[in-house]
N, C-alpha and C positions, 0 to 999 in steps of 0.2 A: 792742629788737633788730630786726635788718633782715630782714624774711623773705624767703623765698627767690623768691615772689612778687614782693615788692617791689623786690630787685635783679635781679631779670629786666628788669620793666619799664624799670629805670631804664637798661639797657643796660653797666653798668659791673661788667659780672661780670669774673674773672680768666680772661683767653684762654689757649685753649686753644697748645701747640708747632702742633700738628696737628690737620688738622680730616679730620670722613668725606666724601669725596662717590661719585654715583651716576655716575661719568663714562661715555660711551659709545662704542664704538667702533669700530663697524659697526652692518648691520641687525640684527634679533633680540634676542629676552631675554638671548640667553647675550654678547652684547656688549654690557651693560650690567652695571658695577663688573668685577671679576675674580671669578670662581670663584666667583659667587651674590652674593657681600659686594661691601659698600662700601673702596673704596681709602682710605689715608691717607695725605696728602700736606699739604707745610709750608701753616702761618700764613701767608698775603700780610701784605704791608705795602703802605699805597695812599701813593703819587706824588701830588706836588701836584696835580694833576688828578684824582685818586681817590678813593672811597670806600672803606671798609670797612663789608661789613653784615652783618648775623644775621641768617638764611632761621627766621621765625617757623613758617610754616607751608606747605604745599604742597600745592594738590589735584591730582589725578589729571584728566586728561582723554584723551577718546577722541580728540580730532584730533591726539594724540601717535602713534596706531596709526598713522596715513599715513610717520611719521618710524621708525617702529620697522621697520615693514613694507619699508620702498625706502632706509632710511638714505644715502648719500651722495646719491643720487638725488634727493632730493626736493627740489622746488625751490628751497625757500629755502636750502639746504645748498650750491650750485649745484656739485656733486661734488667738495665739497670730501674730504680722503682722512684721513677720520677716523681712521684710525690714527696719525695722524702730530697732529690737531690736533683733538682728538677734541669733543665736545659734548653737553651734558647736557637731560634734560629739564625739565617744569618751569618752566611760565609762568604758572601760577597759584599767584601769592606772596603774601604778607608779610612784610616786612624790616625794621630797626631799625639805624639808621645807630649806627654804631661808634666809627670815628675817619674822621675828613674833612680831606682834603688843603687845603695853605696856599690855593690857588687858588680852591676850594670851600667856604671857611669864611664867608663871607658870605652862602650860600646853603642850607646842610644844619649841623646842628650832631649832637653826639653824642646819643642819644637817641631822637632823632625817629624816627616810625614813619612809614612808605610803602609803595604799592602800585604794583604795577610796571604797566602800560602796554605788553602785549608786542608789539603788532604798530605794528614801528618802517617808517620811511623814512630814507635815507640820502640825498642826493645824486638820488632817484629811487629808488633802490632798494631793495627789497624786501628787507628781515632781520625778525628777530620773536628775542625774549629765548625761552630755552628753546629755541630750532630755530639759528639763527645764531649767534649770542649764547650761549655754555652757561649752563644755567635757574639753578633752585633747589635741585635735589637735591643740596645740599652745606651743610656747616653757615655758612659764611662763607663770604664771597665778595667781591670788588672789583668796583668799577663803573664806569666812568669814559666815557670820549665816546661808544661804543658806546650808550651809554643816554642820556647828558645832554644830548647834543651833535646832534639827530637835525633833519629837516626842520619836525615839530610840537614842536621846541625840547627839553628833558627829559620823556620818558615816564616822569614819577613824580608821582604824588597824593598830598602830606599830608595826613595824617589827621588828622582831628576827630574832637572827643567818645571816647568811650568805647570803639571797634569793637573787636572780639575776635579772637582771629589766624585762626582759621577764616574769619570771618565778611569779613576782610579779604583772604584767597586767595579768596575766591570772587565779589570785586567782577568779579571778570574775568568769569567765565561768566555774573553778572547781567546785566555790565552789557552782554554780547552780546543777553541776551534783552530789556533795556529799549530797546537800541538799534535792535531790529524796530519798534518801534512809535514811533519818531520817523521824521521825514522824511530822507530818503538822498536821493529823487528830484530831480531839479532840474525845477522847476514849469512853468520861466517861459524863453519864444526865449530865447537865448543873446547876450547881444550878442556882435558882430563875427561871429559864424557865419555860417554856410548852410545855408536855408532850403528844402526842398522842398516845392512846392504842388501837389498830383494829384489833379485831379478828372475828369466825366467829358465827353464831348465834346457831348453833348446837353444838358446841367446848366446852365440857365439862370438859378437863384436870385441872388436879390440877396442876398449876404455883406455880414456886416462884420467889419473888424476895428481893435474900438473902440481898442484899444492894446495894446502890445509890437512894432505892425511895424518902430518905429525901429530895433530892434536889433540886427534881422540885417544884415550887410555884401554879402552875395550871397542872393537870391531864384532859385531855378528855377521856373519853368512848366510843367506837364505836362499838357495837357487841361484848366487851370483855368475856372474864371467865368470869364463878363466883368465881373463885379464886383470879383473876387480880383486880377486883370489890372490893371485901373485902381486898386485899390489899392496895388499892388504897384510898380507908376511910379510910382505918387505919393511913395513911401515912401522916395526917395533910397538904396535899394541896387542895389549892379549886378543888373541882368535877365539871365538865360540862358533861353532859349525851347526846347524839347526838346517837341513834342508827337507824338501817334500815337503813343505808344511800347505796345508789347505787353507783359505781364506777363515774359516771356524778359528783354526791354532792360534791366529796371530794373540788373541788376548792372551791366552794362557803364555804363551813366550812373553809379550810383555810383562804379564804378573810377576813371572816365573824370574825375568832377568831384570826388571827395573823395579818390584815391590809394588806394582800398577800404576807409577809416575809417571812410564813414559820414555823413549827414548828422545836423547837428547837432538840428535839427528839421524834424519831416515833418508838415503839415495835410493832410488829405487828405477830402475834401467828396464826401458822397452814394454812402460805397462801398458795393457791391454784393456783391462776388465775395471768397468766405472766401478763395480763393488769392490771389486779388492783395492784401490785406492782408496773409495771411502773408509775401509776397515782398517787400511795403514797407517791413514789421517789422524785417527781414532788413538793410535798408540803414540801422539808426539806430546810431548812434556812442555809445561808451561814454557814460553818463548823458544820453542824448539823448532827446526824446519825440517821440511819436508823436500829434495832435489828431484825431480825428476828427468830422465833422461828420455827419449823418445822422438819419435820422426813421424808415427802413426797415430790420429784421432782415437778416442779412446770408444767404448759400444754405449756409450752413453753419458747422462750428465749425473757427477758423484754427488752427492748428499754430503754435504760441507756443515761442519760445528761453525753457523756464524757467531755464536755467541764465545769462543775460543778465540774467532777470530780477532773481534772485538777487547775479551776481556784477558787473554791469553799471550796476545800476541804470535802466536803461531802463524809462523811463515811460508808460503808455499811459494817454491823458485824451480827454475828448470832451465833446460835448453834442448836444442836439438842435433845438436854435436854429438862429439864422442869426450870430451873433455867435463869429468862432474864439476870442476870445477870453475868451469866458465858462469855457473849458474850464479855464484856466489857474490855479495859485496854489493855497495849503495851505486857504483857507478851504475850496473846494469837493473838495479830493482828501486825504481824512482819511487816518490811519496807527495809531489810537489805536481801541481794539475799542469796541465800541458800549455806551454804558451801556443798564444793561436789557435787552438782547437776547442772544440764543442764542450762544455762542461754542465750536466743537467742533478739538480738539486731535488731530491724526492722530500716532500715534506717541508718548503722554503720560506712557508706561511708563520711557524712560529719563532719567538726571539732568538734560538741558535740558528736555525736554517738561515734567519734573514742574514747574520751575521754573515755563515756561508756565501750568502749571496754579494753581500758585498764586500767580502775580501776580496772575490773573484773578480769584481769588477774593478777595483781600488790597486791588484796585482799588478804589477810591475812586470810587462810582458807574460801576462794572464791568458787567461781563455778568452777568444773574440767573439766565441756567443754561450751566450747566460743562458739557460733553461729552469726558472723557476717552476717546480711543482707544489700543488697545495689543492685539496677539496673544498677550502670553504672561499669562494669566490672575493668577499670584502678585504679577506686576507690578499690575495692575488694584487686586488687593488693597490691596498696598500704599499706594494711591493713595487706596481708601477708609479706611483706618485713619489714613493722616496726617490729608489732607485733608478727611476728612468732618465731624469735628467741628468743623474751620476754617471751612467752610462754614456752615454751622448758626448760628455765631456771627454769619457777616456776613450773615446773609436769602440766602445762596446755595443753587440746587440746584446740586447734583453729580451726575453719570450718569456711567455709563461702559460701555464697548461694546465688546467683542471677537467680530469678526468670523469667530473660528475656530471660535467656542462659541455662535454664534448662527445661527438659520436666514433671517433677515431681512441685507440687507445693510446697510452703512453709511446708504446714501441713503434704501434704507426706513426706518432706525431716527430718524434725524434729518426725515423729513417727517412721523413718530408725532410727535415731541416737538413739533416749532411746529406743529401740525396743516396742514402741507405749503406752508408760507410755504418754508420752508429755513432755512438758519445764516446770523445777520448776519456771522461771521467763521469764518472756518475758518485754522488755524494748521497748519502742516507739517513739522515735525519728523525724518521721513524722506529721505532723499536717494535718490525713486523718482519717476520720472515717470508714473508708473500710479498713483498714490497723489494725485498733483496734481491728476491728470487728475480723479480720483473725487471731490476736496476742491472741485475747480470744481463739478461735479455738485452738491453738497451746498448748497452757496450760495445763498442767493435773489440775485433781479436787482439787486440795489444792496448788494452784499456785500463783504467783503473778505476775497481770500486773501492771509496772508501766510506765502512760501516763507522759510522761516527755515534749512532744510537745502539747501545746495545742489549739485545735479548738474553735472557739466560741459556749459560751454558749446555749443553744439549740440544737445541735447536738448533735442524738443520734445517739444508735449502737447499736445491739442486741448481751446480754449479755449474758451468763450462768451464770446467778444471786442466783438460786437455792445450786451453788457448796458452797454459803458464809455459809450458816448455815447448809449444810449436810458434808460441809471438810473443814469448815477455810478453802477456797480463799477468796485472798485480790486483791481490787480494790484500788490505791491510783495514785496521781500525785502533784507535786508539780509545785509554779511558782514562779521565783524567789529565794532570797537568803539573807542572815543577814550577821553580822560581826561575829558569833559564824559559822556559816560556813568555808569563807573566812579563818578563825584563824585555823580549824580545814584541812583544804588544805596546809597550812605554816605549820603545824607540823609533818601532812605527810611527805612532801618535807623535812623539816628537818632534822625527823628519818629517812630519804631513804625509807621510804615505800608506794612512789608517785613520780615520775620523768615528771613533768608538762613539763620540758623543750620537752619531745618529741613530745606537741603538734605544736611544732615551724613548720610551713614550708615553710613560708618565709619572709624573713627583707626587711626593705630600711629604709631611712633615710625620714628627713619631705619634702621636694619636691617632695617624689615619694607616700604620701600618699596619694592623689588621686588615683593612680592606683592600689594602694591597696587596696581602697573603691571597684574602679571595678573589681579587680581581687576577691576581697569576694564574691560580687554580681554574676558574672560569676562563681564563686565554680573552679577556675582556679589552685591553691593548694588544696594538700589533708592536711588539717591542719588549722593553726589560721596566719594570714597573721600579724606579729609585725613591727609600725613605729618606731623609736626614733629620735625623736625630735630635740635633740640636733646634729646629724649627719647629716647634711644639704643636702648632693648631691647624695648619694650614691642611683642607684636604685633599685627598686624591684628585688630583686634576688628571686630565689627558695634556699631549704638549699639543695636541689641535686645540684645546680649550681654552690654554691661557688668552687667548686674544677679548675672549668674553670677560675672564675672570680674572687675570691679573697680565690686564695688557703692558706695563712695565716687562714685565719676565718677555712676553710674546715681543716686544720690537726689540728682542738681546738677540733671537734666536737668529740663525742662518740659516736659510731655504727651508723654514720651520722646522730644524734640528735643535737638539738642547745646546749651550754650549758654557763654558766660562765665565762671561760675560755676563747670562742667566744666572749663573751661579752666585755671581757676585754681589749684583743687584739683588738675590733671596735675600742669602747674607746681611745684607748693608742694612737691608730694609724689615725683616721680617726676623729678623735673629735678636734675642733682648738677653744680653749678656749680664744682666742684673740680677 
């Protein structure tokens, strides 16, 4: 006999006339479903270009508040008038292809299980599943070009192995946090770009630049060598000569020779003055770098675009050679937290930071001591009761520090712990430029901050900028995430070297996603708050709760983590496939 387990997975349950969804329809909770509930509306049927899928499971996230909060407004919505063509949320999926149109049958079959890919490109343009695209908060749903059809071709991951429907909603927030720590930056001149060279008018050294100068198409001059100079003729790209220019000039040069985009890379030999770096910084173009050369501290800390750095990718490299190009390339500009060394988390209390937290500790020759940060103390807790015996297990220390409840600050507490070396890495979680600002401080001189939370564009923070080219420190942040991500969080979880399910911390079924919505917004779990769809009434639990309320679920779990088992027992028990 077929269990109820068993015809889940297989996908060939008996469909539903009608199915629930979460549709939305302006800003705010109360335009979200009608009248608290979810609405009921017909069964699709997919067009040879379509799918049919089951929404497995859906986690809640907080960059939905941006969309609840400004509804038409927000960007990606590009005011469109949700009343009339309304959109759901819900970008953090799991789905199970249904039926598949004649077109698409070559390529998806019934059954198959996928994770969605929500931040799409069109044409150029910027859509994302769950904001453009209405999400998951519905039990079925169709899929068709909007998703298949996109710039990085179909945003959907097949799954392998075994993955569990929580475990697979939450590829997306993983695979954000595993995507900090690869390379976004672009390392290496640009070919066919433009090139700016600014040094200083006294700067006599003999440069080199062993390779990359083929690349650029256009060279500017600003105060260069006469090494840089004769390199730079020789190098067969056009010359533009611009010298004397005062720190005021640089925008109108930029204006004048990039259209205000920026140049694509900027060398800049022997600086001296934290303002004219900050104003040079100023002129780099989306994922453009910045090389600096130098041997001298600079008169102060530069005023840095965290929010470029983050949403930009703009790269700052250096050395303190003579060679620009020693600055260049992944071998010397890392993105991956140090094994063995100190790693402190600003902001660790909620569901990405915790994530943060225990990758680092879950790391395969990781950081040997964890510094969790967080102001609300329960949060803290929380951190020690999952994580601590995680730690323990893998030779980790764990610490963790709240700044409200301590009379030492951040900086004092972290030059106690390395006895005043600093943190090899500091991780940023918050979206505060006071908070960067502090995480720089914390740093030793060959550190790495990476902005994982990001501020708008414009905001700065004053950096110790100087550390990039007299000790390789690295600035980097990333936003967002691909399906090479994603893929690389499922084979974690896989090999056991990533236990996603313990970002679980609380279920319900689709009537109680509403309160899910609010309990994310409130930060009411320490964790990622999962619906599923198909489980119609059950509601909002905590995973500490089950043991009260559905002690079945609560003796699946492992060291009170969600896991498969859990899942399946819902499933078996709580799922009415009729």
């Amino acid at each position: 006999m077929t269990t109820n387990y068993e015809l889940y997975k297989s996908g060939d349950e008996k469909l539903p006339e009608n199915v629930q969804a979460w549709n939305m329809y302006g800003k705010g909770l109360e335009n979200i479903g009608k009248d608290g509930q979810p609405e009921s509306e017909p069964l699709p049927e997919p067009a040879a270009d379509q799918m049919l899928v089951r929404v497995d499971s859906v986690g809640m996230c907080f960059s939905d508040v941006k969309l609840i909060r400004q509804g038409r407004n927000h960007p990606k919505l590009y005011n469109r008038d949700l009343t009339q063509e309304p959109t759901r949320l819900g970008h953090e999926v799991a789905i199970t292809v249904i039926k598949v149109g004649a077109d698409l049958a070559d390529r998806y079959q019934a059954g198959q299980r996928l994770a969605v890919q929500p931040d799409i490109y069109q044409d150029g343009k910027s859509t994302a599943y769950g904001y453009t695209v209405p999400g998951g908060l519905i039990q079925y749903h169709l899929i068709g070009k909007e998703v298949l059809d996109t710039d990085a071709g179909a945003c959907l991951l097949p799954l392998e192995g075994e993955m569990g429907y929580a475990e697979t909603a939450l590829l997306e927030p993983w695979g954000c946090v595993m995507a900090s720590y690869t390379q976004r930056r672009r390392l290496e001149p640009l070919n066919g770009g433009m090139m700016w060279m600014i040094g200083q008018p006294d700067d006599k050294a003999e440069y080199n630049f062993s390779k990359y100068l083929d690349r650029p198409a256009t060279i500017v001059l600003t105060d260069a060598s006469p090494s840089l100079v004769a390199l730079a003729e020789a190098s067969g790209a056009a010359i533009i000569r611009r010298d004397g220019l005062s720190v005021a000039d640089y925008r109108t040069l930029s204006d004048e020779l990039t259209d205000g985009k920026g140049f694509d890379d900027i060398v800049m030999t022997d600086p001296r003055s934290a303002e004219a770096v900050a104003e040079v910084a100023r002129m780099i173009a989306r994922r453009g770098t910045l090389n600096m050369i130098g041997k001298q501290p600079l008169d102060g800390l530069v005023d840095s675009d965290v929010g470029r750095l983050h949403y930009d990718y703009i790269a700052f490299v250096g050395n303190s050679g003579e060679d620009a190009a020693d600055s260049y390339g992944e071998a010397r500009n890392r993105c991956e937290l140090r094994g063995g060394g100190t790693a402190v988390f600003v902001g660790a209390g909620g569901p990405m930071g915790q994530m943060h937290v225990q990758r680092a500790i879950e790391l395969p020759d990781g950081p040997h001591t964890i510094i969790a940060t967080e102001i609300t103390q329960s949060r803290l807790d929380a951190i020690n009761e999952r994580f601590g015996p995680l730690a323990e297990d893998n030779g980790r220390r764990l610490l963790t520090f709240n700044p409200q409840d301590d009379s030492r600050s951040l900086e004092e507490f972290v030059a106690e712990v390395t006895n005043g070396v600093g943190a090899d890495d500091v991780v940023v979680s918050v979206p505060a430029a006071f908070l960067m600002e502090e995480a720089d401080r914390v740093m030793k001189d060959d550190g790495m901050l990476v902005l994982f939370a990001g501020v708008p564009n414009g905001t700065e923070a004053p950096l110790k900028v100087e550390n990039v080219y007299l000790s390789n420190a690295q600035y980097t942040g990333t936003s967002g995430l691909n399906l090479n991500d994603q893929a690389a969080v499922m084979h974690s979880t896989l090999d056991g070297s990533l236990s996603p399910g313990r970002s679980v911390a609380a279920v319900g079924g689709m009537d109680a996603a509403l309160d899910g919505i609010t309990a994310m917004m409130e930060s009411k779990y320490p964790g990622k708050v999962v619906i599923f769809p198909q489980i119609k009434s059950m509601p909002l639990t905590g995973v500490d709760e089950l043991a009260e309320k559905y002690p079945d679920l609560a003796a699946a779990l492992e060291g009170g983590s969600w896991t498969k088992e859990a899942e399946r027992i819902l499933i078996e028990k709580y799922w009415d496939p009729s």
